[in-house]
One Martini backbone bead per residue (centre of mass of N, CA, C, O) as a GRO file, in nm:
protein
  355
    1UNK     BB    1  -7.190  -9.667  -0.533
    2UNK     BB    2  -7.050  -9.575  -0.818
    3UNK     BB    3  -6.816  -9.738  -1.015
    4UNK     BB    4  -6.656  -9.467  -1.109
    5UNK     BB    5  -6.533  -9.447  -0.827
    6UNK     BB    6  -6.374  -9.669  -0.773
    7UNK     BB    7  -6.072  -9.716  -0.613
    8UNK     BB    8  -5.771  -9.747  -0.512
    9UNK     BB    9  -5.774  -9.886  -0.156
   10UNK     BB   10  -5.653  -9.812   0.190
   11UNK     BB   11  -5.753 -10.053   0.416
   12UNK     BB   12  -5.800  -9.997   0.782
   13UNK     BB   13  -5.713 -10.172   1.020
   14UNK     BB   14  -5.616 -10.277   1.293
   15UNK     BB   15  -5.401 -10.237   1.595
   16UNK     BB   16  -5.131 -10.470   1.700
   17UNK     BB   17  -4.959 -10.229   1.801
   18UNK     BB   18  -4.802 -10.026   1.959
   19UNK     BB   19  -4.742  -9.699   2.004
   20UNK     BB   20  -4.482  -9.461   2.000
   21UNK     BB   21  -4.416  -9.159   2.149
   22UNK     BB   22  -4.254  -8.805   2.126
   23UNK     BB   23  -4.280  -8.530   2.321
   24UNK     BB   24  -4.255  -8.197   2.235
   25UNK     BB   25  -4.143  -7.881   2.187
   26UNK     BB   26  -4.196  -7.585   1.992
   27UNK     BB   27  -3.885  -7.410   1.955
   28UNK     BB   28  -3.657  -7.498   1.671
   29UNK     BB   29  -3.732  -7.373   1.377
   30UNK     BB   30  -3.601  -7.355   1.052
   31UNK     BB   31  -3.695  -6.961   0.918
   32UNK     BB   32  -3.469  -6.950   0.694
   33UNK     BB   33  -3.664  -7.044   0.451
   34UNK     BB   34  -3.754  -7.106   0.161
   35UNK     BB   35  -4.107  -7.071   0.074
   36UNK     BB   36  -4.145  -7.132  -0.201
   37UNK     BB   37  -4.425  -7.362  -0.340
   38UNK     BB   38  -4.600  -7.238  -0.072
   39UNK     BB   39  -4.657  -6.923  -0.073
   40UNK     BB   40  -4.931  -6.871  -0.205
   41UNK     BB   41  -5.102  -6.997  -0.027
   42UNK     BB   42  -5.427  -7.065   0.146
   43UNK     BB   43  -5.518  -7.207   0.443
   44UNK     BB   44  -5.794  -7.365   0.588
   45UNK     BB   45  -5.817  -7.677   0.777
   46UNK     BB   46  -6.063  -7.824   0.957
   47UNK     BB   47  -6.175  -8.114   1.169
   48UNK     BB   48  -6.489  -7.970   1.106
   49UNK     BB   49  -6.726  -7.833   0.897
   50UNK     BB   50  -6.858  -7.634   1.169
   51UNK     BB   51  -6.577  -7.493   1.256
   52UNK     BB   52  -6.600  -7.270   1.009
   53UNK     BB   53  -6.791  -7.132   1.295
   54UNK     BB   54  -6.567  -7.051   1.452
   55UNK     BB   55  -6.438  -6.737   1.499
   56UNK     BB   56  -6.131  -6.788   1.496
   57UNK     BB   57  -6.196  -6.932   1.214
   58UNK     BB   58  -6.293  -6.676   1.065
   59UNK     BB   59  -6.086  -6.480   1.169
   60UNK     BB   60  -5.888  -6.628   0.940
   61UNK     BB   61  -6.046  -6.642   0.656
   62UNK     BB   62  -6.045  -6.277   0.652
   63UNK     BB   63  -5.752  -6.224   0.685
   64UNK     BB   64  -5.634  -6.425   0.433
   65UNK     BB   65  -5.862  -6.275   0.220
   66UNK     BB   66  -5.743  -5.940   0.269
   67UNK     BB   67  -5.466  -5.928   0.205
   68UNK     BB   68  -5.388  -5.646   0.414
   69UNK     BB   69  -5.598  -5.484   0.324
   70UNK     BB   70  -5.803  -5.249   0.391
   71UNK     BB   71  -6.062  -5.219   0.580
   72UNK     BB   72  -6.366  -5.093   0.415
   73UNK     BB   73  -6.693  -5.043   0.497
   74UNK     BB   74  -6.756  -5.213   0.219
   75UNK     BB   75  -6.620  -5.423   0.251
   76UNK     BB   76  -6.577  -5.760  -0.007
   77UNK     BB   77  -6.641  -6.107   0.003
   78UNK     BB   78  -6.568  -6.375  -0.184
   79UNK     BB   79  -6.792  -6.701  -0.144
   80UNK     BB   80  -6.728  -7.029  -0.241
   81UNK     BB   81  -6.960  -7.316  -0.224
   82UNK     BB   82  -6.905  -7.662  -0.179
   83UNK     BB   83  -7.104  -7.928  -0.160
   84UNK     BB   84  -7.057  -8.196  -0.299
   85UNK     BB   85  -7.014  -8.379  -0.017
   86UNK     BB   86  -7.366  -8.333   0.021
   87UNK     BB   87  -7.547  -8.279  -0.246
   88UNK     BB   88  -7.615  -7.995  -0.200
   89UNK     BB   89  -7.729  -7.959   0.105
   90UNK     BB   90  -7.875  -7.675   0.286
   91UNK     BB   91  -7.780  -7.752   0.569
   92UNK     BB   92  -7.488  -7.756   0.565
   93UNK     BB   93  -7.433  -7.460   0.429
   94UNK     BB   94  -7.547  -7.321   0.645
   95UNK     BB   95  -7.356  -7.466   0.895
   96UNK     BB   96  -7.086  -7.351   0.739
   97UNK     BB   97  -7.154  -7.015   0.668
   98UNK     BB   98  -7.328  -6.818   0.846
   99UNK     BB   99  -7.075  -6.645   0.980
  100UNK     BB  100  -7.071  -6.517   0.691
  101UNK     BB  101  -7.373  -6.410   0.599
  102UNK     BB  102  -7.398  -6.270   0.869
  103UNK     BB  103  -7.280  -5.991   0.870
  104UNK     BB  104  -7.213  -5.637   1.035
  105UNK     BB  105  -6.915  -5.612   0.966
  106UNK     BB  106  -6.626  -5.527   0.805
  107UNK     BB  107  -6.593  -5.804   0.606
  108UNK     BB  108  -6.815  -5.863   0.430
  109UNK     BB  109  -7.015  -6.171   0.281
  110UNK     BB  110  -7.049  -6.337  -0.054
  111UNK     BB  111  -7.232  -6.600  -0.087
  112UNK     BB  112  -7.169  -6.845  -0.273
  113UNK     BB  113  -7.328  -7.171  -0.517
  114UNK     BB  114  -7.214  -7.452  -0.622
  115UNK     BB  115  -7.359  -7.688  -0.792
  116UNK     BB  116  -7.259  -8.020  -0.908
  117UNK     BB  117  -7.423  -8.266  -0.821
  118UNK     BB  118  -7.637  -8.563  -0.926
  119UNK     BB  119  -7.866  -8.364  -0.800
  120UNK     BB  120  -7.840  -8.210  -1.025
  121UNK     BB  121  -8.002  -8.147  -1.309
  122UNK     BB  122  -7.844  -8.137  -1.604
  123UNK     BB  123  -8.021  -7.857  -1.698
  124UNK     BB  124  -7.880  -7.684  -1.448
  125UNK     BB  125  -7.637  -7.716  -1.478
  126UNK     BB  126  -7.330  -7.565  -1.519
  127UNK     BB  127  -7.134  -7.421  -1.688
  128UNK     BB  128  -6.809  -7.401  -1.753
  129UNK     BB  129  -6.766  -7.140  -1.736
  130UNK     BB  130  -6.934  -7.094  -1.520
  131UNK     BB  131  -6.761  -7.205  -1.314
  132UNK     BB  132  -6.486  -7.057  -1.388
  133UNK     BB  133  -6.588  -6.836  -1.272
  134UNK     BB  134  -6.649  -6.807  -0.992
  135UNK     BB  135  -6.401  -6.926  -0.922
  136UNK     BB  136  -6.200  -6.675  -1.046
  137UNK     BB  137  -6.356  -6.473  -0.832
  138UNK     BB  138  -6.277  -6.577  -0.573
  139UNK     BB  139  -6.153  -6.553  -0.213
  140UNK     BB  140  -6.331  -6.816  -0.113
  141UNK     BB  141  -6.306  -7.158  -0.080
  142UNK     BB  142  -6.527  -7.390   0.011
  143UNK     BB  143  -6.584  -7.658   0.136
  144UNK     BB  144  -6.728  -7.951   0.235
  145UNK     BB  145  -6.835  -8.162   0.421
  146UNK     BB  146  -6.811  -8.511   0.343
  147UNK     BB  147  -6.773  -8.711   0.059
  148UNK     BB  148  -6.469  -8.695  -0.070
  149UNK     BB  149  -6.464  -8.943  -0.286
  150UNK     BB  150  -6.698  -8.817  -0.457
  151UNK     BB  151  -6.611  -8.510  -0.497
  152UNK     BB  152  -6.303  -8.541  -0.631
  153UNK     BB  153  -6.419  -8.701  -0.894
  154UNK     BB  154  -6.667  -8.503  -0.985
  155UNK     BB  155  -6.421  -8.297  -1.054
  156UNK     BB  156  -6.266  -8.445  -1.247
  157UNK     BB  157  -6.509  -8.483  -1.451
  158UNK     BB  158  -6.531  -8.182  -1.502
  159UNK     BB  159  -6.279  -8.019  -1.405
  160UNK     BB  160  -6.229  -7.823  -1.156
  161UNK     BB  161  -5.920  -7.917  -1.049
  162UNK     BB  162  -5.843  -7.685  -1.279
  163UNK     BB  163  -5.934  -7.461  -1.182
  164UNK     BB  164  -5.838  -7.418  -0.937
  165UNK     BB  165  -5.566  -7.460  -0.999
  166UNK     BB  166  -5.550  -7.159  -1.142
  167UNK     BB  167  -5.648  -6.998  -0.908
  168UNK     BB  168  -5.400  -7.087  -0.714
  169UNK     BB  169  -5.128  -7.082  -0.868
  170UNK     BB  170  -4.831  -6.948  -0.888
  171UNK     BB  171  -4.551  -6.793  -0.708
  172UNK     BB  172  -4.490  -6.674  -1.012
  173UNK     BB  173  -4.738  -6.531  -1.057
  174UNK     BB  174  -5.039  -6.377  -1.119
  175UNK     BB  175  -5.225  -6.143  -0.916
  176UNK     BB  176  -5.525  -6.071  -1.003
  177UNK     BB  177  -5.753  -6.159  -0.789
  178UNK     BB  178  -5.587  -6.268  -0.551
  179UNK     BB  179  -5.555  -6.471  -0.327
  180UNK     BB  180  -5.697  -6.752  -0.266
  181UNK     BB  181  -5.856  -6.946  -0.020
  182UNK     BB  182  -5.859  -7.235   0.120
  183UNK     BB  183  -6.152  -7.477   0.257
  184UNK     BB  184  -6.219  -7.659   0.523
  185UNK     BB  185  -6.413  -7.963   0.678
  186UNK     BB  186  -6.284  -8.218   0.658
  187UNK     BB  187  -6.335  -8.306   0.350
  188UNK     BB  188  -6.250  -7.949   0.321
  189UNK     BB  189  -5.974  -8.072   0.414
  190UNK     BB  190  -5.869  -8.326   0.236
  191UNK     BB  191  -5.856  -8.155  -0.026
  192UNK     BB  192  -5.552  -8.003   0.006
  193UNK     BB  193  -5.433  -8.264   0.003
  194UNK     BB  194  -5.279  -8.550  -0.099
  195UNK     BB  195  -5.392  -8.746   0.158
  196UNK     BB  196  -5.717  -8.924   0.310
  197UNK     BB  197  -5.848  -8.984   0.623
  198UNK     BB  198  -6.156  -9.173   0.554
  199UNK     BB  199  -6.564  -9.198   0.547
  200UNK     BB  200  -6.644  -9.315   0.243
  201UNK     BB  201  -6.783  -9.564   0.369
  202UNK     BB  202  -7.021  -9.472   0.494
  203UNK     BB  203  -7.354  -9.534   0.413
  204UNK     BB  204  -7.483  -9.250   0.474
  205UNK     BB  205  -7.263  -9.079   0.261
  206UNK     BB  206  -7.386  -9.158  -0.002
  207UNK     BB  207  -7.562  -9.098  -0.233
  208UNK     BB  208  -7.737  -9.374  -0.203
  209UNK     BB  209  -7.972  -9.465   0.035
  210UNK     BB  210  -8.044  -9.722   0.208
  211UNK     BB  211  -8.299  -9.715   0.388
  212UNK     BB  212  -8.282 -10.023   0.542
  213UNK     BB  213  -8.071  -9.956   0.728
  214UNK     BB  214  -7.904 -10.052   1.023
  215UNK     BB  215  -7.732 -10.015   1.266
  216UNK     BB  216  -7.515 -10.211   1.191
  217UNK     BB  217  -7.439 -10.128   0.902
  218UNK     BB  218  -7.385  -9.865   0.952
  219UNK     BB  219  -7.126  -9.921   1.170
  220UNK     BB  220  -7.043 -10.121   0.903
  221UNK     BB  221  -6.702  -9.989   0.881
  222UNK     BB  222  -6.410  -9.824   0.689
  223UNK     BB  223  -6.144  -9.660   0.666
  224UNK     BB  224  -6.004  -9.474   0.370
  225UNK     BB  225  -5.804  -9.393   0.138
  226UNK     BB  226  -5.792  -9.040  -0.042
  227UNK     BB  227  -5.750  -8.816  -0.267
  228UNK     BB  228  -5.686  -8.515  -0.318
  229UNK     BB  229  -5.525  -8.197  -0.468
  230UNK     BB  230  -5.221  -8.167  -0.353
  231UNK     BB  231  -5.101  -7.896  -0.218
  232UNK     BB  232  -5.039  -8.068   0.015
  233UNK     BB  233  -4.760  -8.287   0.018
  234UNK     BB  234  -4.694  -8.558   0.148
  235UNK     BB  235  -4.979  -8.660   0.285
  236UNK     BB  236  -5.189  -8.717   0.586
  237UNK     BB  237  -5.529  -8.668   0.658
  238UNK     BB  238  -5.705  -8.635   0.976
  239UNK     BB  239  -5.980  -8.558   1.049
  240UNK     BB  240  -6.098  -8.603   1.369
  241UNK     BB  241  -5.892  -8.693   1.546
  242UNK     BB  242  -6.021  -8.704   1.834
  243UNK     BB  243  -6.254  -8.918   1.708
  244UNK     BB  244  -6.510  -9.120   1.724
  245UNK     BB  245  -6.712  -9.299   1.500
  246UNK     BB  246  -6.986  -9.508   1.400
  247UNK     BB  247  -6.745  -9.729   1.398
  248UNK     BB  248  -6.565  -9.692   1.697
  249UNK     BB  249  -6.320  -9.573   1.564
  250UNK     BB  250  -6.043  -9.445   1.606
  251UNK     BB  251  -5.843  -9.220   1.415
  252UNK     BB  252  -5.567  -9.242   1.565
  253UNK     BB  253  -5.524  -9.537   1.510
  254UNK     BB  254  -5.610  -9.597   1.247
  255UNK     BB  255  -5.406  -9.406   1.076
  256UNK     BB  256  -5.186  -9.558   1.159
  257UNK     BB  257  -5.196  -9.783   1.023
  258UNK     BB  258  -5.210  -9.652   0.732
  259UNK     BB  259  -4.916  -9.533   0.811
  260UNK     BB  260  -4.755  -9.796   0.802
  261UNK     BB  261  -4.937  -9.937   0.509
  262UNK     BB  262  -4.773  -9.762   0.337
  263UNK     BB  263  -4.577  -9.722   0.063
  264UNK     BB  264  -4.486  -9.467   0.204
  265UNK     BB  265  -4.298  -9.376   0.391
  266UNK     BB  266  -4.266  -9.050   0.387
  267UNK     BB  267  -4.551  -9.009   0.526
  268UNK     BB  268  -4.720  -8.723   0.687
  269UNK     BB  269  -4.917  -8.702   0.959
  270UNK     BB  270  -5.230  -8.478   0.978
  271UNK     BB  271  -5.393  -8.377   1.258
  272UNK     BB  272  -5.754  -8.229   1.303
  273UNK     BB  273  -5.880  -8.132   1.531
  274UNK     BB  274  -6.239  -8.048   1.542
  275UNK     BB  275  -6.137  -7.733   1.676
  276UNK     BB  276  -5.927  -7.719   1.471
  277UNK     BB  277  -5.676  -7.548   1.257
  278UNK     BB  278  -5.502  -7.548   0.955
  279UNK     BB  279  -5.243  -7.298   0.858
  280UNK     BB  280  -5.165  -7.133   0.546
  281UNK     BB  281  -4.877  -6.930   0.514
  282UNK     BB  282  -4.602  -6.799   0.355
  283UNK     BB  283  -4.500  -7.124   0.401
  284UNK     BB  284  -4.665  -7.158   0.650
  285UNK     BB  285  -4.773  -7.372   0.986
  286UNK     BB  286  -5.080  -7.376   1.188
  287UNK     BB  287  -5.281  -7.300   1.485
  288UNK     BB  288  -5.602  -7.292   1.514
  289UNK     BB  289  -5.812  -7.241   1.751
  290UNK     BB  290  -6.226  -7.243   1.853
  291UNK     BB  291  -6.295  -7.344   2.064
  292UNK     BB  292  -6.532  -7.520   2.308
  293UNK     BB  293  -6.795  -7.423   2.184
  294UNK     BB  294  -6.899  -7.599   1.924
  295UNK     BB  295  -7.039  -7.891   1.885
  296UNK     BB  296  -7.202  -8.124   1.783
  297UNK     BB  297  -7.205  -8.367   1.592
  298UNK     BB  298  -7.162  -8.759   1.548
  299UNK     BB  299  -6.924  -8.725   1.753
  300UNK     BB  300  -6.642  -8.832   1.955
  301UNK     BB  301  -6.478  -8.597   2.154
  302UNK     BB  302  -6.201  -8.423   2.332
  303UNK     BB  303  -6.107  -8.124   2.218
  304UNK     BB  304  -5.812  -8.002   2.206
  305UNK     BB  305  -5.703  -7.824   1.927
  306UNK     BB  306  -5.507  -7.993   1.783
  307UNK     BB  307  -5.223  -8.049   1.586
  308UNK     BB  308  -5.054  -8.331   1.430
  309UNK     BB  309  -4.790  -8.522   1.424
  310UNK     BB  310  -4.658  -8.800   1.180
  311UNK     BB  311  -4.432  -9.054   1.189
  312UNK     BB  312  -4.238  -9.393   1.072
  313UNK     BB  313  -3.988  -9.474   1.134
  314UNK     BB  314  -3.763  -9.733   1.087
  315UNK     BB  315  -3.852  -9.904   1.369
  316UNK     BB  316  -4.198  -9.831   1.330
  317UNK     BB  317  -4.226  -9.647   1.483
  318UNK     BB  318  -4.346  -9.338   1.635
  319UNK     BB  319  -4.374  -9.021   1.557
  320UNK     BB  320  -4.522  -8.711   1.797
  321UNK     BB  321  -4.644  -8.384   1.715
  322UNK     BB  322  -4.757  -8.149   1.866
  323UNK     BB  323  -4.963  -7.832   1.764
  324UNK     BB  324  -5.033  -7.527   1.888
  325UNK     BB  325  -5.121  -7.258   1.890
  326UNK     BB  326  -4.873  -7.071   2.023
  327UNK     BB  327  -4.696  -7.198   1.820
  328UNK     BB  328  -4.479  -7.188   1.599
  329UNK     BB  329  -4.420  -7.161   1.301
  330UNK     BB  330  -4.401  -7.380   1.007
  331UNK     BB  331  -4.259  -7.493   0.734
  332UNK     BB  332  -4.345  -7.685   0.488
  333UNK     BB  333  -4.112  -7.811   0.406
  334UNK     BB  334  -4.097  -7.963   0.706
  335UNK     BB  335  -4.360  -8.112   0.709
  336UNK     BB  336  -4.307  -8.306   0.499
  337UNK     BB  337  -4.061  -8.413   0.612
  338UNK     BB  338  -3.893  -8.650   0.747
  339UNK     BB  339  -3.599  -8.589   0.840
  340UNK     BB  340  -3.680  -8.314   1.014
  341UNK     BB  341  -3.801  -8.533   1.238
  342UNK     BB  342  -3.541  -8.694   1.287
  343UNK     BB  343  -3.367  -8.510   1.365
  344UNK     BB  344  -3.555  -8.420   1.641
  345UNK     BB  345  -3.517  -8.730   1.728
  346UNK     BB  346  -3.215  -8.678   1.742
  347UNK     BB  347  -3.195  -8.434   1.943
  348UNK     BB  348  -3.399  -8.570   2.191
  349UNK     BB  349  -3.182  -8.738   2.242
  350UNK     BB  350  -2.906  -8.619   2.338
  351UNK     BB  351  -3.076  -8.411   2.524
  352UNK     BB  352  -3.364  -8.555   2.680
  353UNK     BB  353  -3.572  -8.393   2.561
  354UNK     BB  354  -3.951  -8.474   2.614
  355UNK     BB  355  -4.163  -8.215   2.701
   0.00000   0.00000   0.00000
């Protein structure tokens, strides 16, 4: 990897101790908070780059890209896909994509590729005109999965970080082209969030692969936090939360543990399951199932289709809150907080209910 990329790093060791978790049902959230500095958003952030074509997530894609407009015979939505954590691989994109460019009833999904990785000749490189001119007229930024650390380093050398973000608006803002759709999974998940638990160390991630690498080489890495462009704050993102990669380690295991040795403490663990999305709208979180029919991946998975919440208690125990497609959604702002997992935690010790 070059070196202009290495950031301070926090590196995920083995648990120690066992996590305790307090099951609960999400039944009794507060809906009438302001939905203040996250109105604005839209995400939906998969656990798998694959995942961004399981029916059900992509028509959550194109339902808030269509932001309530008439879907209209011609209706067509713009989707520009950032490929650069695969170093702008054509299989990649089409893998992750292919749901949106083959429709064959509106809305329609016009996509274009951005490359913009070192592995595009310096003279073909687009300028940065064009890249701001392509992001501020998408409806929908698609991220790919792979190399997290790479991606977001490159898009920062660039001015990228700050093109999107003029596009993603503030609440308060014009809303000249419609708010835009951010998304992706795995890496394309992890972008949005302020910090994500990744597999960028993995070698077979990097920019240049050393052909000679052994089965154990492959498999011998660390999950490393990395930060993402932090659109939902003080958050630890976990795509693949199901499941265990190549290097043998659980993510749910791993990620507790960077989530105890975080120097924030009050940092929230956002999981990510394989086949479920993460979706922000309106100021609030929820959860798309995609269906158990995902397949594919180079990992093992359990595939329950839900995202988690955890944070570190005060007596360093874990509180875990499963979120699945059917429950209430949840404000953004209570996601963020531990505070109010903390009342839910002391809510469900007064009245007994753990179920």
């Amino acid at each position: 990897m070059p070196s202009s990329l290495v950031q301070p790093l926090i590196l995920s060791v083995a648990l120690v101790t066992a996590s305790f978790s307090i099951p609960a049902v999400v039944d009794s959230f507060e809906t009438s908070s302001s939905m203040g500095p996250f109105s604005h958003l839209r995400v939906v952030a998969a656990g798998r780059g694959r995942s961004m074509c399981l029916p059900p997530i992509v028509d959550k894609v194109l339902d808030l890209a269509q932001g309530g407009r008439p879907v209209t015979e011609d209706a067509t939505l713009r989707l520009l896909y950032l490929g650069t954590a695969t170093y702008d691989e054509d299989d990649a994109f089409q893998a992750q994509t292919h749901a949106y460019s083959s429709r064959t009833a509106p809305p329609y999904v016009d996509v274009k590729k951005l490359d913009v990785s070192e592995c595009v000749p310096i003279d073909q490189l687009p300028s940065k005109d064009d890249m701001s001119t392509h992001i501020q007229t998408a409806d929908i930024i698609m991220v790919s999965g792979g190399n997290t650390l790479y991606a977001v380093n490159r898009w920062k050398q660039l001015g990228m970080d700050r093109m999107i973000r003029q596009r993603v608006g503030s609440p308060s803002g014009e809303d000249t082209n419609g708010r835009v759709v951010l998304c992706g999974g795995s890496a394309g998940a992890i972008a949005w969030f302020s910090h994500g638990h990744s597999d960028s160390m993995d070698p077979t991630t990097f920019l240049n692969v050393d052909p000679h690498l052994t089965d154990e080489q492959k498999a011998d890495w660390s999950y490393i936090r990395v930060d993402g462009l932090g659109y939902i704050p003080n958050t630890l993102c976990v795509p693949h939360y199901d499941a265990t990669q190549s290097n043998g380690l659980p993510r749910t295991q791993d990620s507790d543990e960077m989530l105890r040795q975080a120097e924030n403490k009050h940092l929230v663990c956002v999981g990510i399951d394989e086949n479920a999305a993460f979706v922000v709208n309106d100021g609030y979180f929820s959860v798309v199932a995609g269906g158990s029919n995902g397949g594919g991946g180079d990992s093992t998975s359990m595939t329950s289709e839900c995202c988690h919440v955890k944070i570190v208690q005060d007596d360093g125990q874990f509180f875990h809150q499963m979120v699945r497609a059917e429950d209430p959604a949840i404000p953004i702002e209570s996601l963020i907080d531990t505070n109010h997992w903390k009342s839910r935690i002391d809510a469900i010790g007064k009245s007994g209910n753990t179920a």
